[in-house]
C-alpha positions as CSV (number, residue, x, y, z in Angstrom):
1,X,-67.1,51.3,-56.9
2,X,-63.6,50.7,-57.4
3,X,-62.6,50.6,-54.0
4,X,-65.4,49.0,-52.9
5,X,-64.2,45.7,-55.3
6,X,-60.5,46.3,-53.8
7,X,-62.0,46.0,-50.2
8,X,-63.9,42.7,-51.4
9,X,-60.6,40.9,-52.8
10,X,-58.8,42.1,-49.6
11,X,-61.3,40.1,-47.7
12,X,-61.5,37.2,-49.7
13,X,-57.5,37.1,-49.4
14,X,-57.9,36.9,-45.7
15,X,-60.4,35.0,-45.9
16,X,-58.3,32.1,-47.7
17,X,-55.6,32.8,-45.3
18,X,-57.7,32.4,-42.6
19,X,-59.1,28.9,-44.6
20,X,-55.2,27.7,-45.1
21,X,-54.1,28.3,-41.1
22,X,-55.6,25.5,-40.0
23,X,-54.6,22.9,-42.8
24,X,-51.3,24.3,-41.9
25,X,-51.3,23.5,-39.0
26,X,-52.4,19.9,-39.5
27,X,-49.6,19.6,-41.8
28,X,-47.2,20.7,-39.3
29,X,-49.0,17.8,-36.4
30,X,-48.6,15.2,-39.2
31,X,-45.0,16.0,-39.7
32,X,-43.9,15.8,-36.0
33,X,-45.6,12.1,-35.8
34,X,-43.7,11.2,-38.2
35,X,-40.9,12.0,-37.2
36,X,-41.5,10.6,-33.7
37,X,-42.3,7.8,-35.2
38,X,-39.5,7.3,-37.4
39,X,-36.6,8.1,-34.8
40,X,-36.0,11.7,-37.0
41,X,-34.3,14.7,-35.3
42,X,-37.8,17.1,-35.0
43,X,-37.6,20.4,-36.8
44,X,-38.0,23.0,-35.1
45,X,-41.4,25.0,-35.5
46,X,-41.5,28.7,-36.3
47,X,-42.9,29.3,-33.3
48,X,-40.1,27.9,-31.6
49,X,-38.0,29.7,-33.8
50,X,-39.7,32.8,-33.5
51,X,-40.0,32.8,-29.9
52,X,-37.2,35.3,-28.1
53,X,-34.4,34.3,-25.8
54,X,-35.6,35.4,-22.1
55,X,-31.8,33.9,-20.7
56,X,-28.9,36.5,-21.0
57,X,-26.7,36.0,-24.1
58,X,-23.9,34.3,-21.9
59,X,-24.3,32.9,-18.5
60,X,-22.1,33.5,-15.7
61,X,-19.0,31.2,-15.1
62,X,-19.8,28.9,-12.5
63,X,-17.9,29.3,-9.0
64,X,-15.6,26.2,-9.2
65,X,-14.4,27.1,-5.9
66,X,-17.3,26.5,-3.9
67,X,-19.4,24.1,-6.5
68,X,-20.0,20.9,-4.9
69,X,-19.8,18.0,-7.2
70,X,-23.3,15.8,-7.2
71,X,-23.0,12.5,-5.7
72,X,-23.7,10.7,-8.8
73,X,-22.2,12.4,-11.0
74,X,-19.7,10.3,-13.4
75,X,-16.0,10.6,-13.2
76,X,-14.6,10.8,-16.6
77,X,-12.5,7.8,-17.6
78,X,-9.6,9.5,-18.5
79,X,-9.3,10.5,-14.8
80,X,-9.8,7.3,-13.5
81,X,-7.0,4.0,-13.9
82,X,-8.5,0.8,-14.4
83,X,-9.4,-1.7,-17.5
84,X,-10.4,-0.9,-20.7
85,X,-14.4,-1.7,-20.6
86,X,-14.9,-0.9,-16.9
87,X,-17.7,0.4,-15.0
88,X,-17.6,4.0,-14.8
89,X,-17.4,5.1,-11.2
90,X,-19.2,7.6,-9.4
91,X,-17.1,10.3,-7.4
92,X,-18.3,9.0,-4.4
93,X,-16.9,5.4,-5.6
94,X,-14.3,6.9,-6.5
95,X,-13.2,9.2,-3.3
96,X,-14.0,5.7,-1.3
97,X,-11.6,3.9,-3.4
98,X,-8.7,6.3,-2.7
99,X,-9.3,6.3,0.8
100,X,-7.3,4.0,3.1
101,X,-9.2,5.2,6.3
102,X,-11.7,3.2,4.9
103,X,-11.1,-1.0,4.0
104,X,-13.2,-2.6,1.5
105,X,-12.3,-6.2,3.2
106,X,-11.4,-7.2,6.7
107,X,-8.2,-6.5,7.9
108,X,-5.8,-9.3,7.6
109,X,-4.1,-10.8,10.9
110,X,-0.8,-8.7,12.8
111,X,2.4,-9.8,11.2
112,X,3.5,-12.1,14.4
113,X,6.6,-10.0,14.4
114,X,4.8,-6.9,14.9
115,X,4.0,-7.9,18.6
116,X,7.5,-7.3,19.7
117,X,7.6,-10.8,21.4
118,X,11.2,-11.6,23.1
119,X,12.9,-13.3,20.3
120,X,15.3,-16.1,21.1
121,X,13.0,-17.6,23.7
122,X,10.9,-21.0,23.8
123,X,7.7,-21.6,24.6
124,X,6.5,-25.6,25.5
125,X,2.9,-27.1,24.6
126,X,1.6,-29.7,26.0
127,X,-1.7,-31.6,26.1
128,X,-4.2,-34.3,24.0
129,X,-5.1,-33.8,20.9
130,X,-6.4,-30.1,20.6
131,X,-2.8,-29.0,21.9
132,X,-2.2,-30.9,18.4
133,X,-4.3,-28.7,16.3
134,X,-3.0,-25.5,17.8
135,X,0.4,-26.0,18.1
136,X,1.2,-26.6,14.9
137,X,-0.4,-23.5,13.2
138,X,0.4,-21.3,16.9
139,X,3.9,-23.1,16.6
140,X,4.7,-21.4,12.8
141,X,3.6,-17.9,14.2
142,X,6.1,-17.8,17.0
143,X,8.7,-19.1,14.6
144,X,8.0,-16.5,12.6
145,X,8.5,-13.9,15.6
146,X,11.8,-15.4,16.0
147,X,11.2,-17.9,18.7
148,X,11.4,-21.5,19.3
149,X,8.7,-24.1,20.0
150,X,7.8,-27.6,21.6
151,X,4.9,-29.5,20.9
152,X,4.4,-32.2,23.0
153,X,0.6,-34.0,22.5
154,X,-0.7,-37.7,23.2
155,X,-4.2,-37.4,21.9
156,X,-6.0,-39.5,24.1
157,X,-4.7,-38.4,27.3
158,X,-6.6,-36.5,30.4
159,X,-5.1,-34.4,33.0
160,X,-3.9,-37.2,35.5
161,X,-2.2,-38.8,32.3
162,X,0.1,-35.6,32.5
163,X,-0.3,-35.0,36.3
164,X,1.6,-37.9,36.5
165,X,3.5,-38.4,33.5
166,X,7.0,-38.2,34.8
167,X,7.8,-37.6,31.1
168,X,6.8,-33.7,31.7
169,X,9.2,-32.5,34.5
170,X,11.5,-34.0,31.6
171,X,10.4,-31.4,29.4
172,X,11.3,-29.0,31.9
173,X,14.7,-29.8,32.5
174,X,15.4,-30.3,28.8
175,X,14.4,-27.2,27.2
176,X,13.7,-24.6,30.2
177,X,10.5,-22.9,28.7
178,X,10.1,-19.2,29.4
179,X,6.2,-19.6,28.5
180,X,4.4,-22.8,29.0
181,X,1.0,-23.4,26.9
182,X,-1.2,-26.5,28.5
183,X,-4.3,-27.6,26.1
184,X,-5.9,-30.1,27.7
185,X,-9.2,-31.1,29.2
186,X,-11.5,-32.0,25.7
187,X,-11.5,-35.6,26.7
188,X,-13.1,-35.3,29.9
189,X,-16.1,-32.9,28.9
190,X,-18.7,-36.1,29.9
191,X,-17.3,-36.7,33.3
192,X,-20.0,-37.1,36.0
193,X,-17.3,-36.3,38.8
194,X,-15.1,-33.4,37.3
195,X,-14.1,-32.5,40.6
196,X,-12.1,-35.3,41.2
197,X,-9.7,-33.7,38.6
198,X,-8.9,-30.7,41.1
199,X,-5.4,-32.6,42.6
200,X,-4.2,-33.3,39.4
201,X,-4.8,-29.8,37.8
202,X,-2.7,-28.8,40.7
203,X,-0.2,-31.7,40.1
204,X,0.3,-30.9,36.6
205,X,0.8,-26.9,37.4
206,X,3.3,-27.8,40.2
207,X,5.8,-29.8,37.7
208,X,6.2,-26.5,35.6
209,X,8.6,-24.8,38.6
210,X,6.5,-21.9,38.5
211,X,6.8,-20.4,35.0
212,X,4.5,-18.6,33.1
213,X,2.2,-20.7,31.8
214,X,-1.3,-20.6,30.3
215,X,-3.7,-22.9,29.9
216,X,-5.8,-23.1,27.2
217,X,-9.3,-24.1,27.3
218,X,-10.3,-25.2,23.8
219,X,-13.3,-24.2,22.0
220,X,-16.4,-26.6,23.0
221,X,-18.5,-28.3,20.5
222,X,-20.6,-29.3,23.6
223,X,-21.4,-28.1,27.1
224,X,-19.2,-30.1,29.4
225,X,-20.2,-31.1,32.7
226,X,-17.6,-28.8,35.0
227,X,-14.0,-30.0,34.3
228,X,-13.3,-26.4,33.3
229,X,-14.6,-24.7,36.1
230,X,-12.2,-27.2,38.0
231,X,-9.6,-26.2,36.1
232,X,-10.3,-22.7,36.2
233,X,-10.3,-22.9,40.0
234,X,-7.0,-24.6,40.4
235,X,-4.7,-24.0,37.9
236,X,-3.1,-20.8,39.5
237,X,-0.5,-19.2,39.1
238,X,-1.3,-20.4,35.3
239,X,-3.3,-17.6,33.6
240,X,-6.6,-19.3,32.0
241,X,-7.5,-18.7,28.5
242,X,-11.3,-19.7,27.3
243,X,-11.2,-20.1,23.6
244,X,-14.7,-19.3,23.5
245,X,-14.0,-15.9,24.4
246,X,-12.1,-15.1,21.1
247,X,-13.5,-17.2,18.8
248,X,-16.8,-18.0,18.0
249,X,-18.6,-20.4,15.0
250,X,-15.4,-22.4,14.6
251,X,-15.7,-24.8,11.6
252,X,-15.4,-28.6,12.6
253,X,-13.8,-31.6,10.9
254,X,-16.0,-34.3,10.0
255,X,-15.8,-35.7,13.4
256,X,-17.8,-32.1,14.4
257,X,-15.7,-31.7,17.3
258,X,-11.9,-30.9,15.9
259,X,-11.3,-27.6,14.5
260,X,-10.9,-27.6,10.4
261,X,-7.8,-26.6,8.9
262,X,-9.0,-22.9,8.4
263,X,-10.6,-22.5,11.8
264,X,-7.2,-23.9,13.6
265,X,-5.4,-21.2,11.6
266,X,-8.1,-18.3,13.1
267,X,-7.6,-20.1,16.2
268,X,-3.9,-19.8,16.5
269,X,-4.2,-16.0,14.9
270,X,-6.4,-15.4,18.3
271,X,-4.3,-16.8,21.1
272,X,-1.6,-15.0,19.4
273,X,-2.9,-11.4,19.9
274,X,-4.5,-12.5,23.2
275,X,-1.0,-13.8,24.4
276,X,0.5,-10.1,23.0
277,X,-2.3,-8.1,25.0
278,X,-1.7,-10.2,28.4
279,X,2.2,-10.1,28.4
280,X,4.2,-8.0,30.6
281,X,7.5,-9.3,30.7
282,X,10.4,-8.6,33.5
283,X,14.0,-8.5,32.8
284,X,14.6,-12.2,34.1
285,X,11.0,-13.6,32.8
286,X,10.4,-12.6,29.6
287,X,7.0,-14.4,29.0
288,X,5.3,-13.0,32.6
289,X,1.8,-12.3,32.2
290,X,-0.8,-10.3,33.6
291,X,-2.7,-11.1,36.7
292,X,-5.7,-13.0,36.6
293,X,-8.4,-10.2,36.2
């Protein structure tokens, strides 16, 4: 009798266990929305704490060696120079930055006295008013390569003007060029008969006493009617230079057919390296230039 009244309190103890689990556990459910709610660090649960460790006490040092840092991964600002503030850079960023292989902006223009051009000599321009807007920028480069330049422009003028301008054998004589630079022709991009121009290209070429020379056809703003292909076709022994083979989308002046300020600078940058790629030079003609191709 008397353990049979033990065995019945033993069961109604586990039976109110049994009763309580589940209000426990409610309680416990309750407790982790709040604290989800409220922002709170969660507690861990005794199950959680109860659970055993299925890792190794301590984990192997990683290979340093052969570990590859992730792509994304952030480079610690006390590795990195820059302003307090910054964005943090990514290793890749990073790497890029360091790397001189690799330009983040165009490069800049050759130093004109990088060419090697023969110092101490002069070069002549002549023509209308597009000699004008790339001499002066063209004149300032070969300055700075240690050489000497003269510009010589009428703006309106056309190739008989200087075919038989007796003004240009002048030029000659006076400063003996060893490079002559003729920009001319803009002015007669409407004619109907180009090819009446022929004689005088030839004209013109014949009063430079057969120096190097190159003429330089400027870029269009409009498709002419053949003056270049008549000049193209008798200005030898001059080497022929198209503009719009070395620069393209040239800015305009207000007028839309002048180059701006900038583009005349881009301009003269161009006829610079083309005129370092095309010269030869001999021991009496400094300036000679390749063949025609």
């Amino acid at each position: 009798m008397q353990e049979s009244r033990r065995r019945s309190r033993l069961e109604q103890h586990l039976l109110s266990v049994d009763l309580l689990y589940p209000i426990v556990r409610g309680a416990v459910a309750l407790v982790s929305l709040a604290t989800a709610a409220f922002g709170c660090a969660a507690t861990p649960s005794a199950a959680t704490l109860a659970a055993p460790s299925l890792a190794p006490s301590t984990a192997p040092a990683p290979n340093t060696a052969a570990a590859a840092t992730p792509s994304d991964a952030l480079v610690p600002a006390s590795s990195t120079s820059g302003t307090a503030g910054a964005a943090p850079q990514t290793a890749d960023t990073a790497t890029a930055s360091k790397n001189p292989s690799e330009p983040t902006s165009p490069p800049s223009p050759a130093d004109p006295a990088s060419y090697g051009f023969p110092k101490d000599t002069l070069i002549l321009h002549v023509g209308d008013s597009f000699a004008g807007s790339l001499g002066v920028p063209l004149g300032k480069r070969f300055k700075a390569a240690g050489m000497r330049t003269v510009l010589e422009f009428e703006t309106a003028s056309y190739v008989p003007t200087w075919a038989s301008n007796p003004e240009l054998p002048k030029y000659v004589d006076k400063y003996r060029p060893s490079l002559v630079i003729i920009t001319l022709g803009a002015n007669e991009v409407e004619l109907t008969n180009p090819e009446q121009r022929a004689s005088g290209v030839k004209r013109l070429v014949g009063k430079l006493g057969g120096r190097p020379c190159v003429w330089v056809i400027p870029p269009l703003w409009k498709p002419d009617t053949g003056i270049f292909k008549v000049i193209r076709e008798n200005s030898a022994p001059c080497r022929v230079l198209e503009s719009d083979a070395i620069v393209q989308n040239v800015a305009r002046k207000p007028d839309k057919i002048h180059p701006s300020d900038a583009a005349r600078e881009i301009w003269a940058d161009a006829v610079l390296a083309w005129l370092a790629k095309e010269r030869v030079g001999a021991p009496d003609r400094p300036w000679e230039l390749r063949p025609a191709p």
